[in-house]
N, CA, C and O atoms as a GROMACS GRO file, in nm:
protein
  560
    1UNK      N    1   0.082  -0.119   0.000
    1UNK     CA    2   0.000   0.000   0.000
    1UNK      C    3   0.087   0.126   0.000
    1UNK      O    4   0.076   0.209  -0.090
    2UNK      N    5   0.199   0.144   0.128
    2UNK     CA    6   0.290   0.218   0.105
    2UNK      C    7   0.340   0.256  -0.063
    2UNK      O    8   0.294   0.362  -0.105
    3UNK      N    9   0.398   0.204  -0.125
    3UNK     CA   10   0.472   0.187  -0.229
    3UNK      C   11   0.306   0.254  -0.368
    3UNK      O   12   0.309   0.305  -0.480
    4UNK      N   13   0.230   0.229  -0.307
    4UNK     CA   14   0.102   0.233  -0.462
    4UNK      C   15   0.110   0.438  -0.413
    4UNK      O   16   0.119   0.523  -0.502
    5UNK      N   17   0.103   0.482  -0.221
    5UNK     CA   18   0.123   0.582  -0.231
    5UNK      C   19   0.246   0.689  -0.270
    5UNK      O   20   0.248   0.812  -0.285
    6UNK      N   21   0.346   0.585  -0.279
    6UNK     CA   22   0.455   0.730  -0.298
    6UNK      C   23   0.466   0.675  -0.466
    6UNK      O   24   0.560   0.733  -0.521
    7UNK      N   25   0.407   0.594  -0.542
    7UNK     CA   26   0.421   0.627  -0.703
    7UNK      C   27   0.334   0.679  -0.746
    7UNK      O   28   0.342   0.724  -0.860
    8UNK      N   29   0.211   0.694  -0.669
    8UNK     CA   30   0.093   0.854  -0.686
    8UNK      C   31   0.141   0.952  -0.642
    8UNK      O   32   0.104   1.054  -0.699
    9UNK      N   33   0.213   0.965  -0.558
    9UNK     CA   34   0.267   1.116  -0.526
    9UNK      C   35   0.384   1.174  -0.629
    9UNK      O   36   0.386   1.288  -0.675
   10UNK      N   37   0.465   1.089  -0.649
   10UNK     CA   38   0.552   1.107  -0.741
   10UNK      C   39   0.496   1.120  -0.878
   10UNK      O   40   0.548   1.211  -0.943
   11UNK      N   41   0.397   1.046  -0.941
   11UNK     CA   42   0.316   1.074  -1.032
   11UNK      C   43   0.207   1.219  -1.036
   11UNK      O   44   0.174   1.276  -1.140
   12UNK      N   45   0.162   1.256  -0.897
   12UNK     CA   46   0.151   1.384  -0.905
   12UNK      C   47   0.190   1.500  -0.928
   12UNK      O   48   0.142   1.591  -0.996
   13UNK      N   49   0.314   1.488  -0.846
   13UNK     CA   50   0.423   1.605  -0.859
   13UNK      C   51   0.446   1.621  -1.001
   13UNK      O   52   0.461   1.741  -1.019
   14UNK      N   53   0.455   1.562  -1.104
   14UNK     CA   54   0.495   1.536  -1.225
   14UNK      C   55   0.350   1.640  -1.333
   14UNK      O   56   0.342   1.735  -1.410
   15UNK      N   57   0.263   1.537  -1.266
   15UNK     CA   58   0.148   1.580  -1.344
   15UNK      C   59   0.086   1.711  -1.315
   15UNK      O   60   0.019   1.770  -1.399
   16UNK      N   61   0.113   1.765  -1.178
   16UNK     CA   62   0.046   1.894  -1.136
   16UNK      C   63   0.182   2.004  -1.139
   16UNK      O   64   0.178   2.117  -1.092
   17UNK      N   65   0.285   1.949  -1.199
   17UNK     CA   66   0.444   2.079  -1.202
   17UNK      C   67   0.383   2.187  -1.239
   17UNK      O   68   0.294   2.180  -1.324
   18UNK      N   69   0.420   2.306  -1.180
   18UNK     CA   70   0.380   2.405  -1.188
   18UNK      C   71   0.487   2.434  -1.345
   18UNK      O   72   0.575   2.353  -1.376
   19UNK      N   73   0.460   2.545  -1.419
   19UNK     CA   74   0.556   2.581  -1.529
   19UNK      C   75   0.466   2.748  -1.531
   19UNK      O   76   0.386   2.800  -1.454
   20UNK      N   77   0.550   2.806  -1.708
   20UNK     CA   78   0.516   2.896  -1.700
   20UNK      C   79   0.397   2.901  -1.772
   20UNK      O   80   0.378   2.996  -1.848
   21UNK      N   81   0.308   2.807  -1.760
   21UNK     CA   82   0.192   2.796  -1.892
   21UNK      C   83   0.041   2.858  -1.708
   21UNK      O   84  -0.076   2.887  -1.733
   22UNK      N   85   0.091   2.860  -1.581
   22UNK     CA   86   0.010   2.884  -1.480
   22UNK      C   87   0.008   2.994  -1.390
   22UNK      O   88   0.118   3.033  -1.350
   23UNK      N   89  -0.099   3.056  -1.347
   23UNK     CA   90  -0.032   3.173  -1.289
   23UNK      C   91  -0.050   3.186  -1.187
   23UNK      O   92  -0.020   3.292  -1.133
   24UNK      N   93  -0.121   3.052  -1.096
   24UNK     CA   94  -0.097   3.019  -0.992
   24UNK      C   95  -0.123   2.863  -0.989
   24UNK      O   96  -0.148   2.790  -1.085
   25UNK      N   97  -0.111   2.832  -0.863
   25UNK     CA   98  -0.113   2.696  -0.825
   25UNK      C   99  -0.222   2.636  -0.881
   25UNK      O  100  -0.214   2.544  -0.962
   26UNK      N  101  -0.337   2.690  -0.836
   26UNK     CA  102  -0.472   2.603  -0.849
   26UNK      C  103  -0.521   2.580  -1.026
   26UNK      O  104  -0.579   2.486  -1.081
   27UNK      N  105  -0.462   2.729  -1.090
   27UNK     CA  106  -0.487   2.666  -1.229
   27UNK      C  107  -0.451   2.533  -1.286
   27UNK      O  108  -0.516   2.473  -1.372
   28UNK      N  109  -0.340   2.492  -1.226
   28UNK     CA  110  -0.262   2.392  -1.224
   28UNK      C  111  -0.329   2.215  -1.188
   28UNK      O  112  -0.270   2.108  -1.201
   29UNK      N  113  -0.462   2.241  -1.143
   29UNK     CA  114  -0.531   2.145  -1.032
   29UNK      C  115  -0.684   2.167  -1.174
   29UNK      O  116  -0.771   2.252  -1.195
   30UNK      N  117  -0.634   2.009  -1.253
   30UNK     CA  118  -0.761   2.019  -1.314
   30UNK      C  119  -0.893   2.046  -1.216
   30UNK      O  120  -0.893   2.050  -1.093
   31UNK      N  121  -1.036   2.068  -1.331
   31UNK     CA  122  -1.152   2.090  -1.247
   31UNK      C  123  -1.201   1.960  -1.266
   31UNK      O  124  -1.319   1.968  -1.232
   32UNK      N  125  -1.175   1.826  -1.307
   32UNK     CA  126  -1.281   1.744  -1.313
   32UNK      C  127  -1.171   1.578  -1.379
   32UNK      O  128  -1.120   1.572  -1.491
   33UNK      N  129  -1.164   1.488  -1.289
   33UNK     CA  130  -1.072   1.360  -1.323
   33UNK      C  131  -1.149   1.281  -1.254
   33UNK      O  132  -1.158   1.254  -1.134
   34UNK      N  133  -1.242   1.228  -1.416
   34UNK     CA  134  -1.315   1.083  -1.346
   34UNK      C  135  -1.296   0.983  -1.437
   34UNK      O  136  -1.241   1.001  -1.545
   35UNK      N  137  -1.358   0.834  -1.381
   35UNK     CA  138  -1.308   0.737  -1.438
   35UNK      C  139  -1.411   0.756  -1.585
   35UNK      O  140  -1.456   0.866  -1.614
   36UNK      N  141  -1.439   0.624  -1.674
   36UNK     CA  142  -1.570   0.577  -1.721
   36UNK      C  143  -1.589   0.474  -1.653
   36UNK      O  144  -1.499   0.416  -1.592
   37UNK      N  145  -1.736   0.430  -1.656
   37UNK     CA  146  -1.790   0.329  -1.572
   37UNK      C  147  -1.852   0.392  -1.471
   37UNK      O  148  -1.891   0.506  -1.492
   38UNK      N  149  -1.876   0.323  -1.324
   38UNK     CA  150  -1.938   0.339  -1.207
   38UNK      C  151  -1.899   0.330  -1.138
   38UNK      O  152  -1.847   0.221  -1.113
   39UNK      N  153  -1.890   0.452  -1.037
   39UNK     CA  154  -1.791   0.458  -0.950
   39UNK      C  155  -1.824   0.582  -0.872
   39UNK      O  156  -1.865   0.688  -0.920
   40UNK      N  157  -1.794   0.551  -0.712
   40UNK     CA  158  -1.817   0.697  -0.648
   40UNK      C  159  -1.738   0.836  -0.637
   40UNK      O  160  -1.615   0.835  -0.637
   41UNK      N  161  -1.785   0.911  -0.631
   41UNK     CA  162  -1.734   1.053  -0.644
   41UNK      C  163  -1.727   1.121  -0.550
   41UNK      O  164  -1.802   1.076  -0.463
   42UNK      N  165  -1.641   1.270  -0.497
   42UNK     CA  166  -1.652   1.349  -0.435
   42UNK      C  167  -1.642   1.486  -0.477
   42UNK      O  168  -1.550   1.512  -0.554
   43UNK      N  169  -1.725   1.585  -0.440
   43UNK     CA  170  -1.650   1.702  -0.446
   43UNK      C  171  -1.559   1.812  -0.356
   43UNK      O  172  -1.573   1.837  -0.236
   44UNK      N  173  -1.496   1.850  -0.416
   44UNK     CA  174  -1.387   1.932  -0.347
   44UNK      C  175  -1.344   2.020  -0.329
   44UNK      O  176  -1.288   2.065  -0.429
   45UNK      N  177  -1.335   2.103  -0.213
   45UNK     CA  178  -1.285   2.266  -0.239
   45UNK      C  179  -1.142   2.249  -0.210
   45UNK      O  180  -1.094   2.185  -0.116
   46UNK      N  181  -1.059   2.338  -0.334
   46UNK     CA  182  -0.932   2.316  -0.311
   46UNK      C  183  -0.875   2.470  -0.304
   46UNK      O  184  -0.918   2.537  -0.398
   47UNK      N  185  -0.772   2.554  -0.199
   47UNK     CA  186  -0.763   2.620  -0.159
   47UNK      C  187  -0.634   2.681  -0.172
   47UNK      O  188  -0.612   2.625  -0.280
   48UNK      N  189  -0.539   2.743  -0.155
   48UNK     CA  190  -0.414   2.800  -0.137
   48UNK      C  191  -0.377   2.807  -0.020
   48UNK      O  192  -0.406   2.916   0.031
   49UNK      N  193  -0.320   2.730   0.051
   49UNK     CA  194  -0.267   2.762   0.156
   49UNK      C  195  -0.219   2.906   0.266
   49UNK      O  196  -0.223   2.940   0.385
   50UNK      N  197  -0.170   2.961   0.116
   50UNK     CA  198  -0.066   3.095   0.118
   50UNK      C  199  -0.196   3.218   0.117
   50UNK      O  200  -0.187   3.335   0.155
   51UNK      N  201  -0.298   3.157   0.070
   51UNK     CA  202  -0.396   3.328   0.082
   51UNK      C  203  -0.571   3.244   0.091
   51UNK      O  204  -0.670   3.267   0.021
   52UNK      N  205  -0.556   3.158   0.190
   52UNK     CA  206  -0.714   3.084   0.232
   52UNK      C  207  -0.812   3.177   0.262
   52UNK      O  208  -0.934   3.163   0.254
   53UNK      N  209  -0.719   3.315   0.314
   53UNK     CA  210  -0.878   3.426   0.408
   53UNK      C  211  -0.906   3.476   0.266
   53UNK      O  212  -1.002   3.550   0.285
   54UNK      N  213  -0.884   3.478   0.164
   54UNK     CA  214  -0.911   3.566  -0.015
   54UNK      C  215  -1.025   3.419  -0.075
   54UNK      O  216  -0.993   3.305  -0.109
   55UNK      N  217  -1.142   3.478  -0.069
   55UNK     CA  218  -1.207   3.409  -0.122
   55UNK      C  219  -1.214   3.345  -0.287
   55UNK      O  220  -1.283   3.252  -0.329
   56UNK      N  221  -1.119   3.430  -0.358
   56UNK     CA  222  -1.078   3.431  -0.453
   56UNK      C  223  -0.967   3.335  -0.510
   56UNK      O  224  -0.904   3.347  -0.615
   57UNK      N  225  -0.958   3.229  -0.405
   57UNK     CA  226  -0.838   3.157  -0.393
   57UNK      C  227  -0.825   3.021  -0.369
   57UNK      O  228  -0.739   2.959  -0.306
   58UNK      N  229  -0.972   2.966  -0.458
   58UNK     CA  230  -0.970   2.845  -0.382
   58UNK      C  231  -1.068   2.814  -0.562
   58UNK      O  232  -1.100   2.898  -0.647
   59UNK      N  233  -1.085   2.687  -0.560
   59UNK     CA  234  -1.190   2.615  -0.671
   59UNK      C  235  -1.247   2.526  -0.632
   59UNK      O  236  -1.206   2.485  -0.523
   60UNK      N  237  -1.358   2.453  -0.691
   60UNK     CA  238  -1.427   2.316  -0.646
   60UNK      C  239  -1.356   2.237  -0.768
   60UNK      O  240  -1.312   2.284  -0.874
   61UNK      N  241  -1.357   2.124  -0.731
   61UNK     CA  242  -1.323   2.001  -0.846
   61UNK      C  243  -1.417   1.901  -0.795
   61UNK      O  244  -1.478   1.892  -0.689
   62UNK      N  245  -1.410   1.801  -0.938
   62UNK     CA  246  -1.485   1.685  -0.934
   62UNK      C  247  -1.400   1.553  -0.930
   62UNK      O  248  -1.354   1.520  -1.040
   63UNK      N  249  -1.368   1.463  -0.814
   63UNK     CA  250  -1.312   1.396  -0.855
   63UNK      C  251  -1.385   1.243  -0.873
   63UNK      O  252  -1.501   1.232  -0.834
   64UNK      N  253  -1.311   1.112  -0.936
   64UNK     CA  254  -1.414   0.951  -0.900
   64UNK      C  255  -1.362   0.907  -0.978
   64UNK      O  256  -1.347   0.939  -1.096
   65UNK      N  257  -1.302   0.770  -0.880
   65UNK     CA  258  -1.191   0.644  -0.967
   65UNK      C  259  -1.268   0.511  -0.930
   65UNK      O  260  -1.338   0.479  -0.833
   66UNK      N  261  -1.237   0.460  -1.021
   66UNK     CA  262  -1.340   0.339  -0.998
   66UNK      C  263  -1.217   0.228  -0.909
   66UNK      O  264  -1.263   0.131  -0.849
   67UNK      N  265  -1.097   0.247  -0.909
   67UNK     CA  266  -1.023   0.208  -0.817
   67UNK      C  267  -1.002   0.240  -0.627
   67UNK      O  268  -0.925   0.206  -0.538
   68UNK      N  269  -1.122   0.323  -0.644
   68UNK     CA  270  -1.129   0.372  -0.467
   68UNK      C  271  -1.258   0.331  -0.421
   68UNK      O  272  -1.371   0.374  -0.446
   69UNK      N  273  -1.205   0.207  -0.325
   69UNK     CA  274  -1.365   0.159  -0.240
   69UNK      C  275  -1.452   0.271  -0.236
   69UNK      O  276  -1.558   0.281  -0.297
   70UNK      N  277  -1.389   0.377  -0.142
   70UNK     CA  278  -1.488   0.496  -0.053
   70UNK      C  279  -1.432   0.606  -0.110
   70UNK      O  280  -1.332   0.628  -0.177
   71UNK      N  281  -1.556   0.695  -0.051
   71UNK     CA  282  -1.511   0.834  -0.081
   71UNK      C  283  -1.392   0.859  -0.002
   71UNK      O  284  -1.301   0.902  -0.073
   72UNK      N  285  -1.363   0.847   0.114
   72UNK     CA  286  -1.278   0.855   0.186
   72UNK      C  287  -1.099   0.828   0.095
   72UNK      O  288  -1.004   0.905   0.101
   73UNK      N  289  -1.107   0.692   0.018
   73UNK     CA  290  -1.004   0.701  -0.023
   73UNK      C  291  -0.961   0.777  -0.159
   73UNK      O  292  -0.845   0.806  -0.189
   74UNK      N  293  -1.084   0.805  -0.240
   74UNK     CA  294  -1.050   0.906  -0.323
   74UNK      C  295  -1.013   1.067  -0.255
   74UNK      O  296  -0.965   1.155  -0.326
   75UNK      N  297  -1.040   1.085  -0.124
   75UNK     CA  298  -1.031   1.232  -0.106
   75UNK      C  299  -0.884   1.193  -0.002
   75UNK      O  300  -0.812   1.284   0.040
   76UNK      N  301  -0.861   1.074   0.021
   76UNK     CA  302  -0.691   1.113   0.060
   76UNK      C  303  -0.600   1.102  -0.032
   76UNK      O  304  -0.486   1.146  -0.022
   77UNK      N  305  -0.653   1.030  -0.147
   77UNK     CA  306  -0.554   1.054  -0.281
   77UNK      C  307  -0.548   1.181  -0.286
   77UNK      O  308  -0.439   1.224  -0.249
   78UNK      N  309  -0.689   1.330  -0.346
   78UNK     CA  310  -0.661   1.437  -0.383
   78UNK      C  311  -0.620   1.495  -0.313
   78UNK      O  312  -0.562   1.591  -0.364
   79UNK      N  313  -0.613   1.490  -0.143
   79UNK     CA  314  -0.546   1.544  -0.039
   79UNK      C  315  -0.418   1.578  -0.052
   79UNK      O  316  -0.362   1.688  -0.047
   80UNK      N  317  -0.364   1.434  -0.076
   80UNK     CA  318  -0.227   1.396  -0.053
   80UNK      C  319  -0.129   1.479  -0.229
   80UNK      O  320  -0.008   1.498  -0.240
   81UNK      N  321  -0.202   1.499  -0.301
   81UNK     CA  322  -0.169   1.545  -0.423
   81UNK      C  323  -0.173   1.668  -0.452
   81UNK      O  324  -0.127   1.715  -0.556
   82UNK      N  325  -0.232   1.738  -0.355
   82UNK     CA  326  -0.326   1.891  -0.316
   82UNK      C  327  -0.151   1.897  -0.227
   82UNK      O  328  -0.049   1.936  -0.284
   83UNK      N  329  -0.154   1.861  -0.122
   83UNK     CA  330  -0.060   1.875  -0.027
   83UNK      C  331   0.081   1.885  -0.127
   83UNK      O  332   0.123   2.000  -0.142
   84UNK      N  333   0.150   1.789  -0.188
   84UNK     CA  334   0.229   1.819  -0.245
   84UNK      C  335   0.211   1.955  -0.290
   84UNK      O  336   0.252   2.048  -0.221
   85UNK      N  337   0.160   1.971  -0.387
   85UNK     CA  338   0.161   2.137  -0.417
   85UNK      C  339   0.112   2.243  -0.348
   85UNK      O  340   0.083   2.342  -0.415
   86UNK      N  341   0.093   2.246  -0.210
   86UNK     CA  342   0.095   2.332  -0.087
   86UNK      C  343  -0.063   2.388  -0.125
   86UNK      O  344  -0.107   2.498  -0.092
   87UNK      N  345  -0.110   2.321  -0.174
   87UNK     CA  346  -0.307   2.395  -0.109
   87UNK      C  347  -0.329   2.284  -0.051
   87UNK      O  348  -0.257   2.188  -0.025
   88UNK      N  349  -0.449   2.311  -0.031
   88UNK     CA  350  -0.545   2.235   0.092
   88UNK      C  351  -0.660   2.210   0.037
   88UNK      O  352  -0.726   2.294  -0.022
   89UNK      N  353  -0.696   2.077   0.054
   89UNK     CA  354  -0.810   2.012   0.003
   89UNK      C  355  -0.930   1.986   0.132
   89UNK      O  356  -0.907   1.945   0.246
   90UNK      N  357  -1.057   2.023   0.074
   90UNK     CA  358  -1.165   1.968   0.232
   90UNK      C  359  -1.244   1.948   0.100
   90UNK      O  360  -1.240   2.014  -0.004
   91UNK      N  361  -1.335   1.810   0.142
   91UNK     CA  362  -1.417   1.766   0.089
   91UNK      C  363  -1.575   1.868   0.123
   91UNK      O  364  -1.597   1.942   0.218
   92UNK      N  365  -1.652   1.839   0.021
   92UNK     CA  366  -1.792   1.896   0.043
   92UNK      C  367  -1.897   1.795   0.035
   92UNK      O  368  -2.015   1.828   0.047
   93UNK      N  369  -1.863   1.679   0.017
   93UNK     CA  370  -1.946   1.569   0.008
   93UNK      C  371  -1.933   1.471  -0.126
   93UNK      O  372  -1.838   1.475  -0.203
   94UNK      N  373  -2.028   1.398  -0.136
   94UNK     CA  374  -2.007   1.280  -0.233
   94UNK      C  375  -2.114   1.215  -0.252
   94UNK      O  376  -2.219   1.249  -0.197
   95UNK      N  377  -2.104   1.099  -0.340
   95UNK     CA  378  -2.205   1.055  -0.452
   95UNK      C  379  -2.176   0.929  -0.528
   95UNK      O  380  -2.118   0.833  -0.477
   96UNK      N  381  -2.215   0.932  -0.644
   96UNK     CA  382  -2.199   0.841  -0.740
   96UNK      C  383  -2.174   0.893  -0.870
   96UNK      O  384  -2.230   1.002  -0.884
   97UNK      N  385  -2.120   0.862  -0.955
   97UNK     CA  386  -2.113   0.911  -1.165
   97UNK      C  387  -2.143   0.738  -1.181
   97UNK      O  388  -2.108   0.636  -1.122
   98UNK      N  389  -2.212   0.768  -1.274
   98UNK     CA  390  -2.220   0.678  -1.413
   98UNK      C  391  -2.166   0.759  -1.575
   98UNK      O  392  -2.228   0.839  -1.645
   99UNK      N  393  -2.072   0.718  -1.588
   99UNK     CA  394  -2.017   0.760  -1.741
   99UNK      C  395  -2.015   0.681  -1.834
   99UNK      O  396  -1.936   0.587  -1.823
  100UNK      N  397  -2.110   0.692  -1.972
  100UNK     CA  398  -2.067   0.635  -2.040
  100UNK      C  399  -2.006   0.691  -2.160
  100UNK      O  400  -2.080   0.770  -2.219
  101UNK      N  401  -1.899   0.673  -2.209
  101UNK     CA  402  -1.860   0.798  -2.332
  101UNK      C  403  -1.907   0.760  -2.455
  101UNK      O  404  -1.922   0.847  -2.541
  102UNK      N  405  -1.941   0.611  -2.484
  102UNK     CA  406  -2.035   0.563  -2.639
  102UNK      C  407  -2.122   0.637  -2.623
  102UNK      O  408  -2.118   0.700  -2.728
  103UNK      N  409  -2.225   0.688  -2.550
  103UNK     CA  410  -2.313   0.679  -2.565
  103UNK      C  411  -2.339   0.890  -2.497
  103UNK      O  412  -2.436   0.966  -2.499
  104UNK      N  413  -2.200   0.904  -2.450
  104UNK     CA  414  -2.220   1.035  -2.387
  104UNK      C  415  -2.302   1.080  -2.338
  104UNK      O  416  -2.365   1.175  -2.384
  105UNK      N  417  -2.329   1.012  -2.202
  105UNK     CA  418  -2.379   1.010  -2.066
  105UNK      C  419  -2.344   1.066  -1.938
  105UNK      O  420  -2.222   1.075  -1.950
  106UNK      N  421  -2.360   1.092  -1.870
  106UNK     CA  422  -2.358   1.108  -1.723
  106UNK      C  423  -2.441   1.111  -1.634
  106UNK      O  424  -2.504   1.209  -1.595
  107UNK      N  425  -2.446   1.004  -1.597
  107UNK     CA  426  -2.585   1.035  -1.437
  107UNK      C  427  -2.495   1.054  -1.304
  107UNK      O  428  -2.395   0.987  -1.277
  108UNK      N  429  -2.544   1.146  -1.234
  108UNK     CA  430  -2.498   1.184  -1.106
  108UNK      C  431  -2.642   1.192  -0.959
  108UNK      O  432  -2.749   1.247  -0.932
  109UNK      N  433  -2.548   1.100  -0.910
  109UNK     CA  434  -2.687   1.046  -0.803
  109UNK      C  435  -2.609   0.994  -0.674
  109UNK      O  436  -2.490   0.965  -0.686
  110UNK      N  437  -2.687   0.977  -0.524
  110UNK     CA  438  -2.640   0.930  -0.453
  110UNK      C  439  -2.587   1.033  -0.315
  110UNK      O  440  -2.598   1.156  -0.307
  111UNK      N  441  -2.553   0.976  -0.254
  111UNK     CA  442  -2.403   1.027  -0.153
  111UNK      C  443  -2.356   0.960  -0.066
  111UNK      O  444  -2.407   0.850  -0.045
  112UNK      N  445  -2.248   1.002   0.007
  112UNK     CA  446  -2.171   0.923   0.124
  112UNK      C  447  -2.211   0.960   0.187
  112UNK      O  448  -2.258   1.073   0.197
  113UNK      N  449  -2.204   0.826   0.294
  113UNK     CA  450  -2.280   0.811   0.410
  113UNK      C  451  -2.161   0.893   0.465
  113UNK      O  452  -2.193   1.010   0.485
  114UNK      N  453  -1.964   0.850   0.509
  114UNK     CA  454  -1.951   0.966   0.584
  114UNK      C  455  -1.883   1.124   0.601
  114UNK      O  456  -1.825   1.192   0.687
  115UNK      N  457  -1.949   1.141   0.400
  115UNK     CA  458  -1.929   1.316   0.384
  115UNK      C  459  -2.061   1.348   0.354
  115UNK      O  460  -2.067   1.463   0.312
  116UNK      N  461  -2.188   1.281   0.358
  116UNK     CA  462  -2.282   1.391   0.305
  116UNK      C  463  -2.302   1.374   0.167
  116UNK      O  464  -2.221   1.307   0.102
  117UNK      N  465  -2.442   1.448   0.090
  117UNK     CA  466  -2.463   1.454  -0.014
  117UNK      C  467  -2.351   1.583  -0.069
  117UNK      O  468  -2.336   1.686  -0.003
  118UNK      N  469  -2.285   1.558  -0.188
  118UNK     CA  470  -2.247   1.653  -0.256
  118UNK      C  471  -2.331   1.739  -0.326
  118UNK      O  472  -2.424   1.676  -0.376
  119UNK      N  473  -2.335   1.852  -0.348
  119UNK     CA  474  -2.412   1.980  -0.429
  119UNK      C  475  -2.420   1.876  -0.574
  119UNK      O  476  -2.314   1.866  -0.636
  120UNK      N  477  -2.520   1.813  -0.619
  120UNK     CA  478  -2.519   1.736  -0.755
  120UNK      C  479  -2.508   1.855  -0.826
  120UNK      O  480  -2.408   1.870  -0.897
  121UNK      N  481  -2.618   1.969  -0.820
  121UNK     CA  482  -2.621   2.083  -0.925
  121UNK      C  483  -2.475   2.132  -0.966
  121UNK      O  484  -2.441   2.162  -1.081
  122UNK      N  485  -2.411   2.135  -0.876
  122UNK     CA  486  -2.245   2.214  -0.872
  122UNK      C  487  -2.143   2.120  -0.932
  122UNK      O  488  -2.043   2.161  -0.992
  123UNK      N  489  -2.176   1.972  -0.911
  123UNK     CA  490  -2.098   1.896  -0.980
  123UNK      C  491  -2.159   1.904  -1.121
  123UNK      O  492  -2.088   1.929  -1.218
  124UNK      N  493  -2.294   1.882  -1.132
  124UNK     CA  494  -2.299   1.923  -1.307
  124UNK      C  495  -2.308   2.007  -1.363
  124UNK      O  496  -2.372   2.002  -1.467
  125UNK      N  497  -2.231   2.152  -1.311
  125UNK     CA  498  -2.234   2.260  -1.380
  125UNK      C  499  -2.063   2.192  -1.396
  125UNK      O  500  -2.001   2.197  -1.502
  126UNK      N  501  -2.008   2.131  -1.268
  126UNK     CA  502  -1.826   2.161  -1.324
  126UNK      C  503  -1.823   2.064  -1.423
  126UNK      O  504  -1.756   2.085  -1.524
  127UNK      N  505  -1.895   1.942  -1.406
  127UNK     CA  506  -1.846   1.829  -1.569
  127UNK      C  507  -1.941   1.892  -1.647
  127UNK      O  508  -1.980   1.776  -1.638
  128UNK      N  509  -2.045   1.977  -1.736
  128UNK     CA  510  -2.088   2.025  -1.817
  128UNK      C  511  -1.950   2.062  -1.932
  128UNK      O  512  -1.916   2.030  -2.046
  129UNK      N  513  -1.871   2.202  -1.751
  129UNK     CA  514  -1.778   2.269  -1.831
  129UNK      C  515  -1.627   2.160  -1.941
  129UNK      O  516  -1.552   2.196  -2.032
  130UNK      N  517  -1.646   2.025  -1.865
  130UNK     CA  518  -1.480   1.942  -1.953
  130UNK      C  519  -1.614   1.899  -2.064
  130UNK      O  520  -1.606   1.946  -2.178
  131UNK      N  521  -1.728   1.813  -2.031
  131UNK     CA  522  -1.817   1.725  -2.127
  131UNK      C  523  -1.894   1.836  -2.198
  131UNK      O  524  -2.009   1.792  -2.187
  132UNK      N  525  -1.906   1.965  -2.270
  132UNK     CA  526  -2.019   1.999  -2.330
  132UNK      C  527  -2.100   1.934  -2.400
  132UNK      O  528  -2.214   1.978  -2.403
  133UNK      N  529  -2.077   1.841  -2.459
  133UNK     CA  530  -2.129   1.752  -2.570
  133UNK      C  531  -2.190   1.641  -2.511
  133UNK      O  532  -2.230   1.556  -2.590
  134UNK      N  533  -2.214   1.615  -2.354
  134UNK     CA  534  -2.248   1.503  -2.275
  134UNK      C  535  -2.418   1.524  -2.265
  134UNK      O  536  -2.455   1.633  -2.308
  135UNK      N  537  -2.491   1.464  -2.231
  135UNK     CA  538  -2.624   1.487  -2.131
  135UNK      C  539  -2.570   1.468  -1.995
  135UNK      O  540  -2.483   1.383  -1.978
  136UNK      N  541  -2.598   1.514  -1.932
  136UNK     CA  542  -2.552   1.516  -1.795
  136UNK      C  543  -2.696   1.530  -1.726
  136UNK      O  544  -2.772   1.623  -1.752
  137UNK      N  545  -2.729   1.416  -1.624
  137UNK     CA  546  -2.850   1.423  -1.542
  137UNK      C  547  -2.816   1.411  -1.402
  137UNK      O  548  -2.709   1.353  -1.386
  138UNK      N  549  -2.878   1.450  -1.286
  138UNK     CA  550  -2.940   1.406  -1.185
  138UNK      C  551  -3.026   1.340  -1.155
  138UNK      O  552  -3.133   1.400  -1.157
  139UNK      N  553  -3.034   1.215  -1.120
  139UNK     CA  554  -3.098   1.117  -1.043
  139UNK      C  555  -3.098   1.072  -0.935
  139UNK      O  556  -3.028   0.976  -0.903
  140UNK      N  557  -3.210   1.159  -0.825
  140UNK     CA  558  -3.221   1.127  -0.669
  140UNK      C  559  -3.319   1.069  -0.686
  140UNK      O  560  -3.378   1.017  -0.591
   0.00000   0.00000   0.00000
């Protein structure tokens, strides 16, 4: 388990390097990395460490791997990947995606029992913005 976390962290650092294409950190922190298939989700406010009281300084993301039992372990992956690059991740709750890309789908439904329902509306305004071309529904 050790070893699966430090070749995600090291695979983070890589994938979230800051360069000169960002003009701060968080641009840097896609808005939306989910699997296809079925699988639970969380959403996330991700923050700057360096200026948290600036409301102006933080984003929501969507994250959901079909490789993470719980919400819990998808939000210490983005934690732990957030942390490398010095913001701060707090969850806002969680759910479920169904993706299918044949067929360019998304249903968003559900939540975790221990974060709470996620804002569904807020998660399908942020995958609208990567999927325009998707239907994207809510189903409670």
């Amino acid at each position: 388990m050790l070893k699966t976390v430090v070749r995600f962290l090291s695979r983070a650092k890589k994938r979230f390097a800051l360069d000169s294409r960002f003009d701060n950190k968080l641009d840097a922190v896609p808005n939306v990395d989910i699997d296809e298939g079925s699988f639970k989700y969380v959403l996330i406010k991700v923050s700057d460490k360096e200026n948290s009281d600036d409301s102006a300084t933080y984003k929501t993301i969507v994250r959901g791997y079909k490789d993470c039992q719980g919400h819990s372990d998808i939000y210490e992956r983005v934690k732990a990947s957030c942390k490398v690059m010095g913001l701060k991740a707090e969850i806002l709750g969680g759910g479920r995606i169904e993706r299918d890309s044949l067929v360019k789908r998304i249903k968003v439904y559900g939540q975790s029992q221990g974060f709470g329902k996620a804002d569904h509306r807020a998660t399908k305004k942020i995958l609208l913005a990567k999927y325009p071309d998707y239907i994207i529904e809510i189903v409670d």
